[in-house]
The first five atom37 places (N, CA, C, CB, O) and aatype in JSON, in Angstrom:
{
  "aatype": [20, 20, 20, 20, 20, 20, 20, 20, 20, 20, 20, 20, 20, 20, 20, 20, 20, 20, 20, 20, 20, 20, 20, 20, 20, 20, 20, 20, 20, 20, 20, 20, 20, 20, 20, 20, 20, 20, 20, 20, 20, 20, 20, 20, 20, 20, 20, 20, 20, 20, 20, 20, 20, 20, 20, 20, 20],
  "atom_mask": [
    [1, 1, 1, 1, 1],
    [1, 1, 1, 1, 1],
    [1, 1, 1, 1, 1],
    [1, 1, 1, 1, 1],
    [1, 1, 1, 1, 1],
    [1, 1, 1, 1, 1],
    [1, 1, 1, 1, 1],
    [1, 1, 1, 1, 1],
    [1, 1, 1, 1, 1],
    [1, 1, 1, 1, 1],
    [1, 1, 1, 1, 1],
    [1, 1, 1, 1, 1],
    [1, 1, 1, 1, 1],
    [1, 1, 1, 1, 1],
    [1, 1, 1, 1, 1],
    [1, 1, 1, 1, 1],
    [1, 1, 1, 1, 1],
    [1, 1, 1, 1, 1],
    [1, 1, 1, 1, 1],
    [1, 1, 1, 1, 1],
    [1, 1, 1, 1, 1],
    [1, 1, 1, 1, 1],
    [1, 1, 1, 1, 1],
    [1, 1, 1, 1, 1],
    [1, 1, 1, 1, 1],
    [1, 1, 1, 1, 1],
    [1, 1, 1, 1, 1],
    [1, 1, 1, 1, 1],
    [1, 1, 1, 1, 1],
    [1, 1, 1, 1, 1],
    [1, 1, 1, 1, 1],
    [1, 1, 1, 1, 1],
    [1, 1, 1, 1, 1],
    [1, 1, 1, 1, 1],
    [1, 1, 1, 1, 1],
    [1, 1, 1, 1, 1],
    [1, 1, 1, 1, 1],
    [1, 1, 1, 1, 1],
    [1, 1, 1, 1, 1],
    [1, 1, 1, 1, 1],
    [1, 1, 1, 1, 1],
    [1, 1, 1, 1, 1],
    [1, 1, 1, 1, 1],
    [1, 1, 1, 1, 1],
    [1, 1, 1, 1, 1],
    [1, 1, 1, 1, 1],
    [1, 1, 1, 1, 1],
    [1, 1, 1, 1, 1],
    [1, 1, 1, 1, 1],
    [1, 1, 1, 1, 1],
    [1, 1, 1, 1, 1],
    [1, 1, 1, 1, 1],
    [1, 1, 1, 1, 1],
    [1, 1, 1, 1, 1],
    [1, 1, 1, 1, 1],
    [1, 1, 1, 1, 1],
    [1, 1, 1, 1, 1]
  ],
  "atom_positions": [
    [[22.79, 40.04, -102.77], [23.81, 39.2, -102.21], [24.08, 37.99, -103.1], [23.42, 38.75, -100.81], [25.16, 37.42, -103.0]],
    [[22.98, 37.49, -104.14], [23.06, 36.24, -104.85], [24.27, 36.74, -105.99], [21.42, 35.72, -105.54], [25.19, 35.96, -106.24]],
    [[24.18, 38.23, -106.7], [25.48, 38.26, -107.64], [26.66, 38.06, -106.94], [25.69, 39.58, -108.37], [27.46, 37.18, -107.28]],
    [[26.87, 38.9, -105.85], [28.01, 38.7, -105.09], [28.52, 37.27, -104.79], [27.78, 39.34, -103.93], [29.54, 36.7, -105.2]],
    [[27.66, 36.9, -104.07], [27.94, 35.27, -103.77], [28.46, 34.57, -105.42], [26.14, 34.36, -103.09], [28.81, 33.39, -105.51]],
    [[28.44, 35.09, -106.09], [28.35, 34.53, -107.37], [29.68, 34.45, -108.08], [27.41, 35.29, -108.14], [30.2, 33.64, -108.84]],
    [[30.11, 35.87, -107.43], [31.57, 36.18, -107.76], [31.11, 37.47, -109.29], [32.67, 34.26, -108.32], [31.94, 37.55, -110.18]],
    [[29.77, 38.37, -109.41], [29.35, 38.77, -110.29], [29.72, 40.56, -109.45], [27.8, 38.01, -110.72], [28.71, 40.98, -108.87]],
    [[30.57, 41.23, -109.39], [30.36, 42.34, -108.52], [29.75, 43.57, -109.56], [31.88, 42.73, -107.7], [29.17, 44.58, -109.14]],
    [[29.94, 43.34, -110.67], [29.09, 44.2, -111.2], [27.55, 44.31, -110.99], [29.3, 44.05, -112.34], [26.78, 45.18, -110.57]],
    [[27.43, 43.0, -111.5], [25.52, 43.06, -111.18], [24.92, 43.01, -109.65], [24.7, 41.54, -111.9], [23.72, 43.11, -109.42]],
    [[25.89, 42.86, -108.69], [25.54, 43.19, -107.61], [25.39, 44.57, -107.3], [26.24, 42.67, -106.91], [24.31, 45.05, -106.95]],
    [[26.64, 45.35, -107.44], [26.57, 46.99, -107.37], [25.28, 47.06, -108.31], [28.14, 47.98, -108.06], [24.34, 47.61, -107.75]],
    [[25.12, 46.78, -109.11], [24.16, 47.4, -110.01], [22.47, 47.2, -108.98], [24.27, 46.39, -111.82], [21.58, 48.03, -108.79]],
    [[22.54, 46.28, -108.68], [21.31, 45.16, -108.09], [21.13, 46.18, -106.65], [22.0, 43.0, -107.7], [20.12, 46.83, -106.4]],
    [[22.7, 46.13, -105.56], [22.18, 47.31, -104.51], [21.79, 48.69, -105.15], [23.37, 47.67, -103.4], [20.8, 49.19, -104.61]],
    [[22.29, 49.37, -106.08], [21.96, 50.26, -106.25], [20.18, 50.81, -106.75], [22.95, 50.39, -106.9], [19.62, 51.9, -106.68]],
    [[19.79, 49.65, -107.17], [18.37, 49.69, -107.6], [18.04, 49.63, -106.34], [17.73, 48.61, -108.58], [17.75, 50.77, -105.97]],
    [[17.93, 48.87, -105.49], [17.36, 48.37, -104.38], [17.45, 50.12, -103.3], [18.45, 46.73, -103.77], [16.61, 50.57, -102.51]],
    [[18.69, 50.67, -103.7], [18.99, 51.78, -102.65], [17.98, 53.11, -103.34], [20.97, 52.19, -102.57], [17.49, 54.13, -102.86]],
    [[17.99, 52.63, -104.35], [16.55, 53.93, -105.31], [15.52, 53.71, -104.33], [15.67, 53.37, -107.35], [15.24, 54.52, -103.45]],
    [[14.79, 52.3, -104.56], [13.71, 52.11, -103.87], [13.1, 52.02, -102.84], [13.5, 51.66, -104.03], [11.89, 51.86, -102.7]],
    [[13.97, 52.12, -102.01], [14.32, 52.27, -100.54], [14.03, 53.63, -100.48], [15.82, 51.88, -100.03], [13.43, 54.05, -99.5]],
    [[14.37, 54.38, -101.37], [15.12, 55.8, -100.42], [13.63, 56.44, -101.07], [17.26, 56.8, -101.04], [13.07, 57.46, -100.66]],
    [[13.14, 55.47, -102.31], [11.76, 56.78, -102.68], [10.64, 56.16, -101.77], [11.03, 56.9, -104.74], [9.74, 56.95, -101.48]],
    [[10.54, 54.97, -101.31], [9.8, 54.55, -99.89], [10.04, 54.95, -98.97], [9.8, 53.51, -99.47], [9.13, 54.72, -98.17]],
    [[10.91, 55.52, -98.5], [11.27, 56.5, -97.09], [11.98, 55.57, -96.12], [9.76, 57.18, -96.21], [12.4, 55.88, -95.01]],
    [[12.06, 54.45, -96.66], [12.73, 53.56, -95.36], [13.79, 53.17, -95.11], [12.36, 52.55, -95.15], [14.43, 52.18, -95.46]],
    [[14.07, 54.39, -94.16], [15.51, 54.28, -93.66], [16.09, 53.01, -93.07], [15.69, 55.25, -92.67], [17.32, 53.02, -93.16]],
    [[15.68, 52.09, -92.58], [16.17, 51.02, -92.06], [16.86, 50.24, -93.46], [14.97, 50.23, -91.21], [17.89, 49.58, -93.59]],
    [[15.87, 50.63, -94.36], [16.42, 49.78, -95.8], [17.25, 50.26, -96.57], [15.51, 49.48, -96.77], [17.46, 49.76, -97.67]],
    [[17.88, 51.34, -96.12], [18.65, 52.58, -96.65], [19.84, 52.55, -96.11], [18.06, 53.91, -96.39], [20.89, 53.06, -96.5]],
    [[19.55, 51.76, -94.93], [21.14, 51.81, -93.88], [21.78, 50.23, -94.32], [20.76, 51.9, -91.57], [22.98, 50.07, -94.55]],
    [[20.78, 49.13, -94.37], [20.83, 47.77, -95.01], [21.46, 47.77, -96.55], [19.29, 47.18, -95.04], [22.29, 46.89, -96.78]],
    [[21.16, 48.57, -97.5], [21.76, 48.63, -98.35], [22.81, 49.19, -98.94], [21.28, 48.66, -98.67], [23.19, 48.85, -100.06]],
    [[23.42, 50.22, -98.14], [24.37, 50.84, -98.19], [25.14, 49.95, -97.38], [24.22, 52.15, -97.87], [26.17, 50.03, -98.05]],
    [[25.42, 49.22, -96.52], [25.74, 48.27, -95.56], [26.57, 46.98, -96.74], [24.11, 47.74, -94.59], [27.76, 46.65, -96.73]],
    [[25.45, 46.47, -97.69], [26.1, 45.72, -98.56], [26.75, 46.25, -99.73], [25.34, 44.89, -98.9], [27.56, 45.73, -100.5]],
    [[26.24, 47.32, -99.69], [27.47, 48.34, -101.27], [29.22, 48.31, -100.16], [26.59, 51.35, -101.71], [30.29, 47.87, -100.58]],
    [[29.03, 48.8, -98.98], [30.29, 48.58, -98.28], [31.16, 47.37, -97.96], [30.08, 48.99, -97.27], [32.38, 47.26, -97.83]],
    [[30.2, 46.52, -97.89], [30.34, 45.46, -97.68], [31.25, 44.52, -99.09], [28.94, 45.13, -97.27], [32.28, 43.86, -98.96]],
    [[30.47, 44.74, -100.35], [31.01, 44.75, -101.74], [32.23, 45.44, -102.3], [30.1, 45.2, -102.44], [33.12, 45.12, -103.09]],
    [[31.93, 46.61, -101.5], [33.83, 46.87, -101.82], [34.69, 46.71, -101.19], [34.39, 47.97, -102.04], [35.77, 47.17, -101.55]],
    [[34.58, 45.93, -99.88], [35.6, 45.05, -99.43], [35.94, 44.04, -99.7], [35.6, 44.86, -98.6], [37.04, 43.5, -99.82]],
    [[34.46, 43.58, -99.83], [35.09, 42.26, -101.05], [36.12, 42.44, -102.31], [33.78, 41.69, -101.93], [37.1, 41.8, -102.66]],
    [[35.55, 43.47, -102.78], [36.03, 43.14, -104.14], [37.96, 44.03, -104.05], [34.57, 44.04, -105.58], [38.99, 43.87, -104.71]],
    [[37.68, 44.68, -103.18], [39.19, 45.8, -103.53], [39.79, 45.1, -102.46], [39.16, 47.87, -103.29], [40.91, 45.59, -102.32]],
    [[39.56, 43.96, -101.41], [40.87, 43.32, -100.54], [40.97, 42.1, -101.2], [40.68, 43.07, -98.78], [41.96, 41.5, -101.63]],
    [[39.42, 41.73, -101.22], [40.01, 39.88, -101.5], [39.89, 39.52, -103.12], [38.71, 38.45, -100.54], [39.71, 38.38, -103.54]],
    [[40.01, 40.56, -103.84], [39.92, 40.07, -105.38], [40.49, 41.63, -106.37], [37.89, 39.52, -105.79], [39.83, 42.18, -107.25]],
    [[41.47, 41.91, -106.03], [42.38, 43.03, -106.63], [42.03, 43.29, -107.91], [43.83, 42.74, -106.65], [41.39, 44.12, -108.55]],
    [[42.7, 42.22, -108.08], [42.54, 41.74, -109.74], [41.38, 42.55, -110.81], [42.0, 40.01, -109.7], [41.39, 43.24, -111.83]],
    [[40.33, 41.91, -109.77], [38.74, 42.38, -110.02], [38.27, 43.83, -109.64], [37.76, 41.43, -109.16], [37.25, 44.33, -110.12]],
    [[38.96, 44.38, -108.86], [39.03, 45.44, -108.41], [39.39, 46.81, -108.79], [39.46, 45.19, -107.77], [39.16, 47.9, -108.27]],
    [[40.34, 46.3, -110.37], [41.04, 47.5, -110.78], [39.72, 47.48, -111.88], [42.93, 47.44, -111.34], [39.09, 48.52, -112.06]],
    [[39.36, 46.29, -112.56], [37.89, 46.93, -113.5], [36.75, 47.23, -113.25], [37.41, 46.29, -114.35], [35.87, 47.53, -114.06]],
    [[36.65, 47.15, -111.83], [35.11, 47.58, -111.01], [35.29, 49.11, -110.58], [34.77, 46.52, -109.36], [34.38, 49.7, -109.99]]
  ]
}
């Protein structure tokens, strides 16, 4: 959430996506539903409120 907040959406996608590896080879689904939650969450950010940013992400 700190890249995002940052206005960084690359290293955020990049950052949930590690996080969604490690989750998913720990088995924990609660952390699996949490992080997919902010990958969704990130592309609303980025494809409503920042277009712009949106066509190179």
């Amino acid at each position: 959430m700190a890249y995002q907040a940052a206005g960084k959406p690359g290293a955020a996608e990049d950052a949930y996506l590690q996080s969604l590896r490690t989750v998913v080879q720990l088995g924990d689904v609660a952390g699996q539903t949490r992080t997919l939650i902010q990958l969704g969450n990130l592309f609303v950010d980025v494809h409503e409120r920042r277009p712009a940013e949106a066509a190179a992400f």
